[in-house]
Structures are given as C-alpha cells and as structure tokens.
C-alpha positions, 0 to 999 in steps of 0.5 A: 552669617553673612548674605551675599550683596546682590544689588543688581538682583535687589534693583531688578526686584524693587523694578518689578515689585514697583511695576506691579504695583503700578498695575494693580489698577486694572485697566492700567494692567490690561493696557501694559499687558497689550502694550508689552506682553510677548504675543508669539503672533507678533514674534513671526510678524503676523500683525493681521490680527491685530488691525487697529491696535498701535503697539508702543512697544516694538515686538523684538523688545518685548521679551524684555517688557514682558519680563516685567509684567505679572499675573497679579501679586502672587505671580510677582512676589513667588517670582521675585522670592525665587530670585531673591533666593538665588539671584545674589548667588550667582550675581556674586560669582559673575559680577552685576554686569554679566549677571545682568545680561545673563538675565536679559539673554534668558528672558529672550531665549525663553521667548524665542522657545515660546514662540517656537513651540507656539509656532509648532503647537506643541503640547502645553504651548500658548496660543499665537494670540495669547500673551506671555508675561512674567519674569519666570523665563529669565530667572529660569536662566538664573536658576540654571547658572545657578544649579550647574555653579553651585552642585550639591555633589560632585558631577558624575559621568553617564556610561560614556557621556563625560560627567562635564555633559552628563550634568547638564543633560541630567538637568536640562531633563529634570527641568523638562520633567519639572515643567510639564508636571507643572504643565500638566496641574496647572490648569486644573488649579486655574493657573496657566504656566508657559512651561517652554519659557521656562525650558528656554531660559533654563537651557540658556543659563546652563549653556552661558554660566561656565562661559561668563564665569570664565569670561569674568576671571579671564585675567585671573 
C-alpha cells in the first residue's frame, strides 16, 4: 500500500517537532511563549496590563506563532500525529499551497473564536490574560476539510435542510459536543483545552475545503 506524500504536512511537522525541542529548556519556553502566545488582551489592543514588557512578535501575527508553540511534548507529538494522520490526505486533494493557506487561515479563525469567547466570557473560555498556544486550532481546520472531503457514507438531508448543508451542520455540532466534553474533563485531568480554538478552526475547514477544492480543479 502505498501513503500519500505530504510534504507540506511533513515540513509543518519537523517545524513544529524542531520548535519544541528547542524549547525543552524552560526559560527559553517561558520566553517564546510571552514573545509568541496569543494573549486574547492583546488581540482587542489592550496592552495596559502589560506595561514593561516589549513583544517581539506583533499581536495580529501571533495566531500564527502560537501555532508553533506546545505545552510540552505530549501537547506536541498528540498534535503532530493528529496531522500526520490526515494532514497528507487533504494535502493530496488540494495541493501543498492551498493546504498551506487552509492551515494558516485555520489557525487565525481559531484565534479570532478565541478571542471572541474570551471577549464575551463564555463557558470554558481562556482569560484575557491567558495565552494560547498549540497547533491544535489550525489542524482543526485540517480535520474539518478532511471529514466533509472524505465522508464515510453518502450524506443524507435533515427533513427539509439539503443533505450539502445538512452534513456540515451535523458536524459543526458533533464537533461542538466533542469539544465541550472535552472542556468539561480536561481540567479534572490537569489539562487546560481552548475548546473555542478548536470550534474555530473547525468551522473554518468546513467552509473552505469545497471552495479550494474547486479552486484547485478550476480548469479541470
């Protein structure tokens, strides 16, 4: 049998591997994470509570920087299997380059949800202060393009929602179940899960993988 090449997705892996290995050293860890965690407070221009520190990174790119950043290295190697496991797929059907911008789009559509419900205090929300970090928002996006281009049966329509409407409904809010489950266990484990990132980039990767994929095959 042979695997799909990715090597996109095998470049974004090694990146973020490589990063985190870096950053085993913790003061090290402590400063990329100032430097480059998403702070929902410096999304809305809020840099009161930040007097006397100077960020290197400018707060509209640090959806992105923060996608590179883990916990540790059970927050990056679950995350980097995650795409190693599907990320190929959906590289395959829509090329490297709008795989590519599918990820980055995803990890901004999972901060601005975070930001969002931080901004509004929903449940299970992450402080203003509190920094996000981690790849799971973007890849998010990967597993929502993945899901709606690879179904496992033949969609089927609610009552008189059309089955091309009716599927990502149905799994916009299996996600959402998913992910306050998630929200809801998590601490009780010790670990903190920005559930809304995920929903975000989730949401993202429905809405954009039938547009790419026939951007990709426009000329087809």
């Amino acid at each position: 049998m042979q695997f799909p090449r990715g090597p996109v997705t095998h470049a974004l892996i090694i990146i973020n591997l490589a990063i985190a290995a870096i950053l085993l050293v913790p003061s090290l860890w402590q400063y990329a994470v100032v430097a480059g965690g998403l702070f929902p407070a410096r999304l809305s221009g809020d840099s009161s509570a930040f007097a006397g520190i100077t960020f290197l990174v400018p707060a509209l790119l640090t959806p992105l920087t923060a996608a590179f950043l883990h916990g540790g290295i059970a927050h990056v190697i679950m995350n980097m299997l995650m795409l190693l496991l599907i990320g190929k797929m959906v590289e395959r059907v829509l090329g490297g380059g709008l795989f590519l911008a599918l990820y980055m789009v995803s990890a901004y559509a999972a901060a601005a949800t975070e930001w969002l419900a931080a901004y509004l205090q929903l449940p299970m929300s992450l402080d203003m202060m509190a920094p996000a970090i981690g790849a799971s928002g973007a890849i998010s996006g990967i597993i929502g393009a993945y899901v709606l281009l690879f179904p496992n049966k033949q969609p089927k329509p609610w009552g008189p929602i059309p089955a091309g409407i009716a599927r990502p409904l149905h799994l916009t809010l299996a996600w959402i179940g998913l992910n306050l489950a998630m929200g809801f266990v998590g601490p009780g484990l010790g670990v903190g899960i920005a559930i809304w990132s995920h929903i975000g980039g989730f949401v993202m990767g429905l809405a954009l993988a039938r547009p790419l994929l026939l951007w990709r095959y426009r000329n087809a």
